[in-house]
Structures are given as C-alpha cells and as structure tokens.
C-alpha positions as CSV (number, residue, x, y, z in Angstrom):
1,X,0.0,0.0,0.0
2,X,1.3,3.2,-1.0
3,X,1.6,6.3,1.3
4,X,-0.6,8.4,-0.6
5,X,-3.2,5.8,-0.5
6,X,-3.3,6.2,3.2
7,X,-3.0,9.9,3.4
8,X,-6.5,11.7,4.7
9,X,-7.3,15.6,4.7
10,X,-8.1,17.0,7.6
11,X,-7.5,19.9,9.9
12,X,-4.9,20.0,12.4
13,X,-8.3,20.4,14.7
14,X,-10.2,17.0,13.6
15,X,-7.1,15.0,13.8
16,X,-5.8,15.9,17.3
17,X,-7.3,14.8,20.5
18,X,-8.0,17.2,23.5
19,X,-4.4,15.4,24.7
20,X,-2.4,16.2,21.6
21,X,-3.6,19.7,21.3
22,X,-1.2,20.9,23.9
23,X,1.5,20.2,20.9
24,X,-0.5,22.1,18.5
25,X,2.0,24.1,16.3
26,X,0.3,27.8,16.3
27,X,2.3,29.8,13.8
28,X,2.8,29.2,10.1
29,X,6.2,27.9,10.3
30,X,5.3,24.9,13.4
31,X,2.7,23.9,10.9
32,X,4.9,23.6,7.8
33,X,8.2,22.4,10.2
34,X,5.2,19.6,11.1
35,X,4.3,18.8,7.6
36,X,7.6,18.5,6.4
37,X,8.3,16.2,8.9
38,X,5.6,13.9,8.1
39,X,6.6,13.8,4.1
40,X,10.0,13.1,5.5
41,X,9.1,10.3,7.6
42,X,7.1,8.8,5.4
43,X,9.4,9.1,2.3
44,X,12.0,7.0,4.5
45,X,10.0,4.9,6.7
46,X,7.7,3.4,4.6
47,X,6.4,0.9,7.0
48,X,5.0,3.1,9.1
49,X,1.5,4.4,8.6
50,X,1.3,8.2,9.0
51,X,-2.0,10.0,9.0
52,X,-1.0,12.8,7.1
53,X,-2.4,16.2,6.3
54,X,-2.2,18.0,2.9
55,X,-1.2,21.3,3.3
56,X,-1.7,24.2,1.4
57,X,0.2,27.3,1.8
58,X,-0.6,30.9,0.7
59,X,1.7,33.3,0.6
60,X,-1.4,36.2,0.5
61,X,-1.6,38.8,3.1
C-alpha cells in the first residue's frame, strides 16, 4: 500500500485529540516544520502508517 493511499485531509483540529492539542503548532512555520516532517518520515519509513495532512500554503496577506 502506498503512502498516498493512506493519506487523509483534515484539519490539524479534527485529527488531534484534547491530549495532543497541547502540541499544536500555532504559527505558520510549526505547521509547515510539522508537515515536512511527516513527508519526511514517510518518504523513509515506509512501513510506518502516517495520518498525514495536505497542506496548502498561501503566501497572500
């Protein structure tokens, strides 16, 4: 199964529980620094399973 067969859409919200929120990232940077970890991980661990969240970044004011 391939990575992007397993990757979901969904806010940062819907995917964290009450405990995980704590770790949030808040800022624009936490959230891409969190993403980019994820592609990372799952580009070289490819066993694992990695609920994953498709980000989109605007550069808009």
């Amino acid at each position: 199964m391939m990575f992007s067969d397993v990757a979901t859409q969904r806010t940062l919200t819907e995917s964290a529980d009450p405990t995980e929120r704590e770790n949030t990232p808040t800022t624009e940077r936490a959230l891409l620094d969190r993403a980019q970890a994820a592609d990372v991980a799952a580009a070289h661990f490819l066993e694992l399973l990695i609920n994953a969240t498709e980000w989109n970044i605007s550069t808009r004011a």
